[in-house]
N, CA and C atoms as an extended XYZ file, in Angstrom:
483
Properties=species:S:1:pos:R:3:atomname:S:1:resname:S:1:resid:I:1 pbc="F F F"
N        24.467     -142.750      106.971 N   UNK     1
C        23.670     -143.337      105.922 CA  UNK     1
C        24.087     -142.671      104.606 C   UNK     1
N        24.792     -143.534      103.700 N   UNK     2
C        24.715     -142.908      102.232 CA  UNK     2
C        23.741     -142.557      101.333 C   UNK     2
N        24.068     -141.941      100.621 N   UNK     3
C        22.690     -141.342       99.343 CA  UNK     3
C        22.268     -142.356       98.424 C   UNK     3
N        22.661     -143.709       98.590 N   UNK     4
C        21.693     -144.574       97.499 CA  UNK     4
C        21.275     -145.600       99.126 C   UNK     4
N        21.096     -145.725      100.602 N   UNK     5
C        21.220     -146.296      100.916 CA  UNK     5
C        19.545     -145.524      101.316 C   UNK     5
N        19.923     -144.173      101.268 N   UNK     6
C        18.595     -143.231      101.302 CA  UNK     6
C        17.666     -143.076      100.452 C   UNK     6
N        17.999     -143.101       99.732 N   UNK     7
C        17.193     -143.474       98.322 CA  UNK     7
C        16.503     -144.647       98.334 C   UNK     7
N        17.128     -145.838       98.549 N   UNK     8
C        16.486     -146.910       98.163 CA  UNK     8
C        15.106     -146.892       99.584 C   UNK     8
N        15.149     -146.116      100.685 N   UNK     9
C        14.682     -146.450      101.975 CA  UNK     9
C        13.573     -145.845      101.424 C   UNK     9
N        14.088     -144.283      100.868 N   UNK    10
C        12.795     -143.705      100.317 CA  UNK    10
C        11.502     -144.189       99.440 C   UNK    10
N        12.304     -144.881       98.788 N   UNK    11
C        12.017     -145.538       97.580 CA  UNK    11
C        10.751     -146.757       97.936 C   UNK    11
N        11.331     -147.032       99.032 N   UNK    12
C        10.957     -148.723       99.762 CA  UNK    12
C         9.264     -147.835      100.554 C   UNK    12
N         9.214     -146.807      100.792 N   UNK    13
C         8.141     -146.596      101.424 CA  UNK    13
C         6.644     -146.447      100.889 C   UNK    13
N         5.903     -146.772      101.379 N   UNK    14
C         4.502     -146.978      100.717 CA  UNK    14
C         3.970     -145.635      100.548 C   UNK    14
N         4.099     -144.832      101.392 N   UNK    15
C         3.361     -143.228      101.325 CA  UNK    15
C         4.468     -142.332      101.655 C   UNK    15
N         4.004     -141.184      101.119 N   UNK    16
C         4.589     -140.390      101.868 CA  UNK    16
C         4.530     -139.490      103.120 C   UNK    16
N         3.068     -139.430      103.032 N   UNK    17
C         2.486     -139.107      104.666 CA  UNK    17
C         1.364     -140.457      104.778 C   UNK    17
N         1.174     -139.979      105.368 N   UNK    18
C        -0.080     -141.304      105.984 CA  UNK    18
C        -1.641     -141.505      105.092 C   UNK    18
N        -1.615     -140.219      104.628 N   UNK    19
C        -2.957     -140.016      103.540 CA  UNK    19
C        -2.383     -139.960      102.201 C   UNK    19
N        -1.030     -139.677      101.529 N   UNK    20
C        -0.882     -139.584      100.563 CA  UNK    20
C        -0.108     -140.579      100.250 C   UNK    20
N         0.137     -141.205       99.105 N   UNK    21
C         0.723     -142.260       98.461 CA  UNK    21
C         1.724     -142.037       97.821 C   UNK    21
N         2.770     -142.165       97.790 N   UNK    22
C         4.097     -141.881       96.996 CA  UNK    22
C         3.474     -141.493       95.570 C   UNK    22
N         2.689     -142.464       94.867 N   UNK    23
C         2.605     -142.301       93.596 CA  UNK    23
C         1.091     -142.132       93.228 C   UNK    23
N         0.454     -141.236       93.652 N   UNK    24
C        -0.725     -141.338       93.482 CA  UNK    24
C        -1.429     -141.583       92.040 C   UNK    24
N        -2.372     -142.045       91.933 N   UNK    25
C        -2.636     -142.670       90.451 CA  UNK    25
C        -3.864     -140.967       89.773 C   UNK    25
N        -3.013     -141.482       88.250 N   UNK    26
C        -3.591     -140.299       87.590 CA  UNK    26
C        -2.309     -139.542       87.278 C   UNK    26
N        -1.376     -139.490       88.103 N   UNK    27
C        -0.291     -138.546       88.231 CA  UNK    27
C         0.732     -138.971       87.465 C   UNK    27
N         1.146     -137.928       86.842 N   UNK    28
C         2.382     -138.105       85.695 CA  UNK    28
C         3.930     -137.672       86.543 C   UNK    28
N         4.811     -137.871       85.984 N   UNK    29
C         6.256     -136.756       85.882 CA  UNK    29
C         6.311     -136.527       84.696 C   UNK    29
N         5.319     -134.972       84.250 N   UNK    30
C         6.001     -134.380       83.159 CA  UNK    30
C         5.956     -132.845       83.562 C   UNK    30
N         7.129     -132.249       83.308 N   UNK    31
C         6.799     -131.091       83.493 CA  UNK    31
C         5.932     -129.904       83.138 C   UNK    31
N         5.530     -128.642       84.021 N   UNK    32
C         4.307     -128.199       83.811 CA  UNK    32
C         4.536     -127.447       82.134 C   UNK    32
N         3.338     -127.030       81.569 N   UNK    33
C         3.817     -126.558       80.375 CA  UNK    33
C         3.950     -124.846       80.503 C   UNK    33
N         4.523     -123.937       79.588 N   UNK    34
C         5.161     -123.014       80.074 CA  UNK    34
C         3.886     -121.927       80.573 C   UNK    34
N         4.037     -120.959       80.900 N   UNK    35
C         3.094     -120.116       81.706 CA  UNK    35
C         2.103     -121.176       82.250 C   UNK    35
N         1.928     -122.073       82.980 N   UNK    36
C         1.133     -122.832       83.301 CA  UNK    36
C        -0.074     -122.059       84.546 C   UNK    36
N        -0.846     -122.147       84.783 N   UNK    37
C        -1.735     -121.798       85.597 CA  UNK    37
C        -3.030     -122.920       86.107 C   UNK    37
N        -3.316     -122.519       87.525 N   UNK    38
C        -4.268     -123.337       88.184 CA  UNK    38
C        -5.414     -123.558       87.216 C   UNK    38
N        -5.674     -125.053       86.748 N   UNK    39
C        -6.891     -125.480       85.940 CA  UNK    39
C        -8.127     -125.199       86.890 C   UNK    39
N        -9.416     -124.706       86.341 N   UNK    40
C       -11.066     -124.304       87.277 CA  UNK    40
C       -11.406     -125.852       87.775 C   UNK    40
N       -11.672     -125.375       89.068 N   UNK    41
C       -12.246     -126.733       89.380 CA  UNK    41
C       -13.328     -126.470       90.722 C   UNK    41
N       -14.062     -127.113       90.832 N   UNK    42
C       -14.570     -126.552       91.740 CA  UNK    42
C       -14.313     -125.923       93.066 C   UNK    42
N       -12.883     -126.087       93.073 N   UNK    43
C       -12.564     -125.473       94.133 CA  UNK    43
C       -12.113     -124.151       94.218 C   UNK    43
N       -11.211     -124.308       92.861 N   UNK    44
C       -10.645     -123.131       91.659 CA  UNK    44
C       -11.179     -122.485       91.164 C   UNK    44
N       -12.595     -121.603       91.216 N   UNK    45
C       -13.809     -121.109       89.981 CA  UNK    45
C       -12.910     -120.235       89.083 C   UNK    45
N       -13.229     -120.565       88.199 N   UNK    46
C       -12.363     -119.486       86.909 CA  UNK    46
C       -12.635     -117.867       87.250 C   UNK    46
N       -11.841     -117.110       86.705 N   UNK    47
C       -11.909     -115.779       87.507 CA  UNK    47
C       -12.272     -115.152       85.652 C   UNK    47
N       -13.395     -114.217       85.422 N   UNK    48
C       -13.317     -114.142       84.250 CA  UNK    48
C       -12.973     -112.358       84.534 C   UNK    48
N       -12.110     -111.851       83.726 N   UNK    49
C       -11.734     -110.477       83.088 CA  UNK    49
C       -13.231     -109.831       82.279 C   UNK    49
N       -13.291     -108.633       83.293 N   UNK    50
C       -13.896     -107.769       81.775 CA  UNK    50
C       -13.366     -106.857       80.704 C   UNK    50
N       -12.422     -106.883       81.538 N   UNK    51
C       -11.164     -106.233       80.337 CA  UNK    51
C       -10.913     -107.154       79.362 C   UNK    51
N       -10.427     -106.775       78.001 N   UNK    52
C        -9.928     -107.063       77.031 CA  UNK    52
C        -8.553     -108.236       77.096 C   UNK    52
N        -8.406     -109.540       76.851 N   UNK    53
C        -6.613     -110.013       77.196 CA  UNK    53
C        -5.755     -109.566       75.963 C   UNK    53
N        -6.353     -108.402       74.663 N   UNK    54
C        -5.003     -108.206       73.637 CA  UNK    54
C        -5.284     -106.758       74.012 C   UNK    54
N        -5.755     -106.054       75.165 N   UNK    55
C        -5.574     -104.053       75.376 CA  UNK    55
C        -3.650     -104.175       75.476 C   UNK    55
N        -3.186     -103.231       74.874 N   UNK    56
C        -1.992     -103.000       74.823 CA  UNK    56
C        -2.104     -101.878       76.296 C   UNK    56
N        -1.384     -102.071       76.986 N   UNK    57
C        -0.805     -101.057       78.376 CA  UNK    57
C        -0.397      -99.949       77.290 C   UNK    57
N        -1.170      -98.609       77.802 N   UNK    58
C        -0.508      -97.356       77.437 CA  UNK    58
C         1.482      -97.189       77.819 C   UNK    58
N         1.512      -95.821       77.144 N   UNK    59
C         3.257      -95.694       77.314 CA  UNK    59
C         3.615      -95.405       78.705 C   UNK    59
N         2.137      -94.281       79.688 N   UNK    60
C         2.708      -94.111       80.653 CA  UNK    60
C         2.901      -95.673       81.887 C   UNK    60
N         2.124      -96.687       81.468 N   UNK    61
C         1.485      -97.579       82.202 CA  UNK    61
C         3.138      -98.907       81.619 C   UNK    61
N         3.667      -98.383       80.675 N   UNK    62
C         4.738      -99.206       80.441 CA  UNK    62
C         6.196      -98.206       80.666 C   UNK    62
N         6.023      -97.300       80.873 N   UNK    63
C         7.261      -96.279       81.274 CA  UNK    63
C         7.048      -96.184       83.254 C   UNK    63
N         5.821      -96.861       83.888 N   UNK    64
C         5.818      -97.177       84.870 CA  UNK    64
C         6.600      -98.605       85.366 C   UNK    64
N         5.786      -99.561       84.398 N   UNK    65
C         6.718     -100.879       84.475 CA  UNK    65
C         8.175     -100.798       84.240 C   UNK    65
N         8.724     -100.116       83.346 N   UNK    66
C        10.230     -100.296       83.161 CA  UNK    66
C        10.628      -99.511       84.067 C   UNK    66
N        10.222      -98.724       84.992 N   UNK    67
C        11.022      -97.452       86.225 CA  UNK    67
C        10.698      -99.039       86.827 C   UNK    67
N         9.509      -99.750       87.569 N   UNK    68
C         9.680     -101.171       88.392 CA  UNK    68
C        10.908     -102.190       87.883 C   UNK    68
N        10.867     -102.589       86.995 N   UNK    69
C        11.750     -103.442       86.516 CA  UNK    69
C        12.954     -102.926       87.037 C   UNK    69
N        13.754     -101.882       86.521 N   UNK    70
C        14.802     -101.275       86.703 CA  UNK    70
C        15.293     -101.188       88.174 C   UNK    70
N        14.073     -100.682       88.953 N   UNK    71
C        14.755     -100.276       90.518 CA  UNK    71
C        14.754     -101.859       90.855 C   UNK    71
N        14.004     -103.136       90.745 N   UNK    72
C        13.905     -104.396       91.152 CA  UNK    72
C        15.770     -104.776       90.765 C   UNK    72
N        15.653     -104.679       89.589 N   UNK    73
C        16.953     -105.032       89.313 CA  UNK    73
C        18.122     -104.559       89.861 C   UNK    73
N        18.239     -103.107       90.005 N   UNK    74
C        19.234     -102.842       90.457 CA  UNK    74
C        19.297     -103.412       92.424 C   UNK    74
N        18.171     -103.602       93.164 N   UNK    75
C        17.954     -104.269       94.161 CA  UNK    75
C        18.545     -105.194       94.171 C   UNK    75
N        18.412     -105.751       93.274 N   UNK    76
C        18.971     -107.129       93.217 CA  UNK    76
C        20.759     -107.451       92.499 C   UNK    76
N        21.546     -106.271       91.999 N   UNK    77
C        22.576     -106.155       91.845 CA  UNK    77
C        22.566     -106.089       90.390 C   UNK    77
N        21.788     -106.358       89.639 N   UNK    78
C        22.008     -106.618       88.136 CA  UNK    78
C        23.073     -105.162       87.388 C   UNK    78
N        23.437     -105.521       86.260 N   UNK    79
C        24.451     -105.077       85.862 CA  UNK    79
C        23.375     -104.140       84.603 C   UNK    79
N        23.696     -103.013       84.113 N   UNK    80
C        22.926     -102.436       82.774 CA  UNK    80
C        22.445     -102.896       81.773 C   UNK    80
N        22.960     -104.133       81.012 N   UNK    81
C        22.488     -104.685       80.281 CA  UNK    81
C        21.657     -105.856       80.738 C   UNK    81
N        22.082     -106.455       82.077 N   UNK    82
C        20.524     -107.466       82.460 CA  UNK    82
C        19.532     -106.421       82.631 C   UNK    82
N        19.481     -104.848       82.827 N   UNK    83
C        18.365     -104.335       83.216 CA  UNK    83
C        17.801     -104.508       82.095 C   UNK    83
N        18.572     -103.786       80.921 N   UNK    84
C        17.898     -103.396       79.843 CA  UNK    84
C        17.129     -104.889       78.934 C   UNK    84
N        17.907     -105.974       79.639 N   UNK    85
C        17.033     -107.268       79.110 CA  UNK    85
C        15.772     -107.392       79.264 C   UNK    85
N        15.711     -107.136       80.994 N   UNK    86
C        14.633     -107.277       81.697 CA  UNK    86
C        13.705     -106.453       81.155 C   UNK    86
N        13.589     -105.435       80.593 N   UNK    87
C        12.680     -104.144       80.560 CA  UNK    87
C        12.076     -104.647       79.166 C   UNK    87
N        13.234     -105.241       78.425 N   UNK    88
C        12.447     -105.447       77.627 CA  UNK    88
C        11.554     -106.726       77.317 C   UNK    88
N        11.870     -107.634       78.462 N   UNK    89
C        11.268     -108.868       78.364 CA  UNK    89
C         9.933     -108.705       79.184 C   UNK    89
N         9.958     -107.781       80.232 N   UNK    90
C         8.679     -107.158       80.852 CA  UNK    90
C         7.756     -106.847       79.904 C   UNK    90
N         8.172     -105.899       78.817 N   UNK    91
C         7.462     -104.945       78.067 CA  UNK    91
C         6.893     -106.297       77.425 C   UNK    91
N         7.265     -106.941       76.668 N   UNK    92
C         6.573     -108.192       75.749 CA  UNK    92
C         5.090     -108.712       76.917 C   UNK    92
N         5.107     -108.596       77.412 N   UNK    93
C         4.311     -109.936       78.288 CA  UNK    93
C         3.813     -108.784       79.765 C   UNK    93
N         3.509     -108.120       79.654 N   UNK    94
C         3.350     -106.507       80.573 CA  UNK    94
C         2.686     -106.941       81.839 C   UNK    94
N         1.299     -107.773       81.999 N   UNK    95
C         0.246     -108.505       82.783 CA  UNK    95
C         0.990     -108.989       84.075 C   UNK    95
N         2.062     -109.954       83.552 N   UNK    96
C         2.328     -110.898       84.319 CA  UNK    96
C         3.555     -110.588       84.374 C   UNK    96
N         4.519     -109.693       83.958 N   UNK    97
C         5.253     -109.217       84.447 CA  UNK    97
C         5.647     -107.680       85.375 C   UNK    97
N         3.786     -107.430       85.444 N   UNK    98
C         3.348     -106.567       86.795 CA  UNK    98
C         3.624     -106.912       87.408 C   UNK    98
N         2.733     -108.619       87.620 N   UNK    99
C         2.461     -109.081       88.639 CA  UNK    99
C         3.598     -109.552       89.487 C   UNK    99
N         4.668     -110.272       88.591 N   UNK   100
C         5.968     -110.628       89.345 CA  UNK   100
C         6.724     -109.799       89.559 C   UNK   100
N         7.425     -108.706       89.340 N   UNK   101
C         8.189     -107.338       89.635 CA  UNK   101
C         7.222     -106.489       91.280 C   UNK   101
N         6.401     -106.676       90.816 N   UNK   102
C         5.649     -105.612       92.477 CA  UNK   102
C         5.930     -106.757       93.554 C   UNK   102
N         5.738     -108.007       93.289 N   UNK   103
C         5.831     -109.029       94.290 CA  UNK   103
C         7.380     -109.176       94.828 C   UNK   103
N         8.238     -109.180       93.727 N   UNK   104
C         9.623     -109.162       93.904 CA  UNK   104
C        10.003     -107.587       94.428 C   UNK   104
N         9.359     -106.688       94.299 N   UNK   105
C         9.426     -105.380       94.762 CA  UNK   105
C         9.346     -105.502       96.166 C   UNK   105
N         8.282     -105.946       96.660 N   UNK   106
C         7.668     -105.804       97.954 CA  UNK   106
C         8.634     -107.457       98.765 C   UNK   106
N         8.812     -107.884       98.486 N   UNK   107
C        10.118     -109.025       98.841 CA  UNK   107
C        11.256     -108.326       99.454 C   UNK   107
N        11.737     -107.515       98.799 N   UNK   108
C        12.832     -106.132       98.890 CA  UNK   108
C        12.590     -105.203       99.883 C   UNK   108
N        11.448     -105.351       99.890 N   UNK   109
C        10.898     -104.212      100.914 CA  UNK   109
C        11.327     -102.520      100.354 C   UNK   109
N        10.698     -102.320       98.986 N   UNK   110
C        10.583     -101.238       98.258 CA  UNK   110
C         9.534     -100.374       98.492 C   UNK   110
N         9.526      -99.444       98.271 N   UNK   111
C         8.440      -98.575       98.260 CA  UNK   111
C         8.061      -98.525       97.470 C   UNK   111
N         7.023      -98.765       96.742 N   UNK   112
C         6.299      -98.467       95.131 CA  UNK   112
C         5.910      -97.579       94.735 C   UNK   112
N         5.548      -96.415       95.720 N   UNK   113
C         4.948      -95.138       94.949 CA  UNK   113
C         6.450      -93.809       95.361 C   UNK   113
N         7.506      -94.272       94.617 N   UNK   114
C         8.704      -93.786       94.737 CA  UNK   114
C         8.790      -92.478       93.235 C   UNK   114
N         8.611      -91.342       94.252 N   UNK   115
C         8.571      -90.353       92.917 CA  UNK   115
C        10.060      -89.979       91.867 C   UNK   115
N        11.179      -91.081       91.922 N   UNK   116
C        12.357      -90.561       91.795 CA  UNK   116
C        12.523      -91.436       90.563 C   UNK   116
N        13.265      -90.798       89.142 N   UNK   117
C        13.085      -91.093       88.263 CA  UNK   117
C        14.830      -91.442       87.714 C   UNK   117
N        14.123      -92.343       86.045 N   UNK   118
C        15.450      -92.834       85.701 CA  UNK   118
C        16.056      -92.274       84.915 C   UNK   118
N        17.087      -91.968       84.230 N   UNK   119
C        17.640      -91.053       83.488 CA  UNK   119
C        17.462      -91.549       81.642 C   UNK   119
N        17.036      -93.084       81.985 N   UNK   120
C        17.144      -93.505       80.492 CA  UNK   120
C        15.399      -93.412       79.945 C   UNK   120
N        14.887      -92.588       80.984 N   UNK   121
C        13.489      -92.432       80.389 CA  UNK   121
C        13.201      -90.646       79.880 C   UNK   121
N        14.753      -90.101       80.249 N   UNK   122
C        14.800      -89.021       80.500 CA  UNK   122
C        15.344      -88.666       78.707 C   UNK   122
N        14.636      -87.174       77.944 N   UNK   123
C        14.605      -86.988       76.178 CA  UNK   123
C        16.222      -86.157       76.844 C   UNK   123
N        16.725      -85.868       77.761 N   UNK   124
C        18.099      -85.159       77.856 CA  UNK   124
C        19.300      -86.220       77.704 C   UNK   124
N        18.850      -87.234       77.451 N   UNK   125
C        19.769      -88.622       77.835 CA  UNK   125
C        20.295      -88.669       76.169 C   UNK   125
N        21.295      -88.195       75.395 N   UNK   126
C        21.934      -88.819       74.619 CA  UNK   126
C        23.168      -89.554       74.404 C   UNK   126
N        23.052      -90.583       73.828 N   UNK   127
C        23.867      -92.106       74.100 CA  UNK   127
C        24.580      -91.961       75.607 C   UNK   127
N        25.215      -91.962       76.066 N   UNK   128
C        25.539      -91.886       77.296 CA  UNK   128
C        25.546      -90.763       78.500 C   UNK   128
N        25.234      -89.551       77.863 N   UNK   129
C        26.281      -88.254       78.171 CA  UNK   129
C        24.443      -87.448       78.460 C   UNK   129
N        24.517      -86.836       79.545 N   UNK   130
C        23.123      -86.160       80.145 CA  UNK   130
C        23.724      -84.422       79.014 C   UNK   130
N        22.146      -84.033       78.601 N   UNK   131
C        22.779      -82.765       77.311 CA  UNK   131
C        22.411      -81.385       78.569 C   UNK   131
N        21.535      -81.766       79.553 N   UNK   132
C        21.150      -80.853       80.335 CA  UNK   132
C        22.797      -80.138       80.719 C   UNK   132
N        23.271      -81.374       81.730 N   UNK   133
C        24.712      -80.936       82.089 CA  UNK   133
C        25.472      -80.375       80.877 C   UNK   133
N        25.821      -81.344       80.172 N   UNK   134
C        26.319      -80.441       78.613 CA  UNK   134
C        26.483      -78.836       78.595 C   UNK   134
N        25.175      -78.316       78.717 N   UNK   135
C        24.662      -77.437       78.758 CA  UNK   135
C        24.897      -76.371       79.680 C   UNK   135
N        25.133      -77.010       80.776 N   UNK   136
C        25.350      -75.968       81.941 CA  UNK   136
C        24.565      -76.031       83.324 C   UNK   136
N        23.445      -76.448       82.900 N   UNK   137
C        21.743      -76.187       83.311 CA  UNK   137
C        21.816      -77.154       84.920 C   UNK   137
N        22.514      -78.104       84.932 N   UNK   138
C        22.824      -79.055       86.269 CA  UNK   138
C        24.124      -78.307       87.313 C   UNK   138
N        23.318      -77.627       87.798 N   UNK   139
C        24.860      -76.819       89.042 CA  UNK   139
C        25.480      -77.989       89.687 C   UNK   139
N        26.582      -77.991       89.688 N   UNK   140
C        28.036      -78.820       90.346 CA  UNK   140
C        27.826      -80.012       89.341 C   UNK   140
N        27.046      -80.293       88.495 N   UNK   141
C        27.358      -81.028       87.289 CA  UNK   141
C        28.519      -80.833       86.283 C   UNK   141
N        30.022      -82.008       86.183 N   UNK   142
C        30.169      -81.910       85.053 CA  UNK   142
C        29.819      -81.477       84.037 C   UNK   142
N        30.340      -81.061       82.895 N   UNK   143
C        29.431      -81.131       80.966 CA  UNK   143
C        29.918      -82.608       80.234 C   UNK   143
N        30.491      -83.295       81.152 N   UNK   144
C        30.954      -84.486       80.397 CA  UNK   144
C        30.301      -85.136       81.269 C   UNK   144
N        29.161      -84.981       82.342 N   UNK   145
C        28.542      -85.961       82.743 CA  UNK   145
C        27.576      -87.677       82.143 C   UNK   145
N        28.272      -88.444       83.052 N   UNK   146
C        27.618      -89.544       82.327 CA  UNK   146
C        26.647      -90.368       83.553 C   UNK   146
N        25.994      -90.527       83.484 N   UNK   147
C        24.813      -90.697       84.540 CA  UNK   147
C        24.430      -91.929       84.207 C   UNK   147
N        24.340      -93.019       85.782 N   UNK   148
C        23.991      -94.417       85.608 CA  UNK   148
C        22.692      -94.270       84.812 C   UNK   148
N        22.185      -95.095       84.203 N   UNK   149
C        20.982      -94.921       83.418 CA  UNK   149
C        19.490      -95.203       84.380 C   UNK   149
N        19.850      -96.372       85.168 N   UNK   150
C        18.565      -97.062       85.439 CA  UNK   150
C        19.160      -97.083       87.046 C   UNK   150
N        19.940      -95.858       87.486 N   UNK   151
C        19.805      -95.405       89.013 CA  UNK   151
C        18.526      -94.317       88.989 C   UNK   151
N        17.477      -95.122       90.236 N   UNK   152
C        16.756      -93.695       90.331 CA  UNK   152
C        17.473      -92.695       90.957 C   UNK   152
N        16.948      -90.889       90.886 N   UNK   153
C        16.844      -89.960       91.514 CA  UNK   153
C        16.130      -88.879       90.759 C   UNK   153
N        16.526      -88.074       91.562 N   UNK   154
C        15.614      -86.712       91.238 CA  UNK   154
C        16.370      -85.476       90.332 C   UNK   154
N        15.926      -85.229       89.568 N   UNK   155
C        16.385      -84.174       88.519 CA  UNK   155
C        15.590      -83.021       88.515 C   UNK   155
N        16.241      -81.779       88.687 N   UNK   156
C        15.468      -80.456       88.067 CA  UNK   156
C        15.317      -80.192       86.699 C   UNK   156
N        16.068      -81.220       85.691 N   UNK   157
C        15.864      -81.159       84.127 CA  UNK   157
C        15.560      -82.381       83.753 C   UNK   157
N        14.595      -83.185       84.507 N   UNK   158
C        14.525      -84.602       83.694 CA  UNK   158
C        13.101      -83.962       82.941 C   UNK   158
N        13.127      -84.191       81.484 N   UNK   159
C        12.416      -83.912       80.584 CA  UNK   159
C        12.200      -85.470       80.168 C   UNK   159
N        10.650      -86.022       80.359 N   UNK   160
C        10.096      -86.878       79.634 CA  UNK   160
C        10.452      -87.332       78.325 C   UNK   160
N        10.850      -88.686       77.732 N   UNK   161
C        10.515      -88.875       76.229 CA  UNK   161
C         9.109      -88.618       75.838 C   UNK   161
């Protein structure tokens, strides 16, 4: 059977299951509009916040999200500069880009309460080059060390921004 021979068969049918109607009335084709979400209905009861919707997420509560973003991404193969897209397209819109990063986290089968940190959150991180190693201070470290940015691990000199 060819693809317009399928089409038209499709086309030709009155329902699509036995209770639903190909074209049910009321119903448009337009696409949804952007961030779209389930309208309240009685089935739907609106969920109301007592929190604030303009509280800005503190730094540690957004230096949490960008360590998520980052390990998601690199999960997923991304290259340094899609991370650094991502982190910052997280940071704009913080709520709902919790919500999708832990979900895509746990998809991965990540651990979330992962104590191992990133180097580009790290005040030793200048432009490319770790100053700790520089320094000396990292044993079997290079001084010309250059450290993936948004690989986690564990540091004895990661100093907070």
């Amino acid at each position: 059977m060819g693809l317009d021979a399928l089409l038209n068969r499709m086309q030709g049918r009155e329902s699509v299951t036995p209770v639903t109607p190909c074209y049910p009335a009321g119903v448009t084709a337009k696409p949804a509009p952007d961030k779209a979400c389930t309208l309240v209905t009685p089935v739907t009861p609106q969920i109301i916040n007592s929190e604030p919707a303009n509280e800005t997420p503190s730094q540690q509560e957004q230096a949490d999200l960008a360590r998520l973003v980052a390990r998601v991404c690199r999960a997923y193969d991304c290259h340094d500069a899609e991370i650094s897209q991502a982190i910052e397209t997280a940071l704009a819109d913080y709520c709902d880009a919790l919500t999708c990063y832990t979900d895509l986290a746990k998809q991965a089968g990540m651990t979330l309460n992962d104590d191992r940190r990133m180097c580009f959150e790290c005040a030793e991180l200048s432009g490319s080059y770790c100053m700790a190693a520089r320094r000396g201070e990292i044993k079997g470290a290079d001084r010309r060390y250059e450290p993936m940015p948004y690989q986690p691990k564990r540091c004895d000199k990661f100093n907070a921004r």
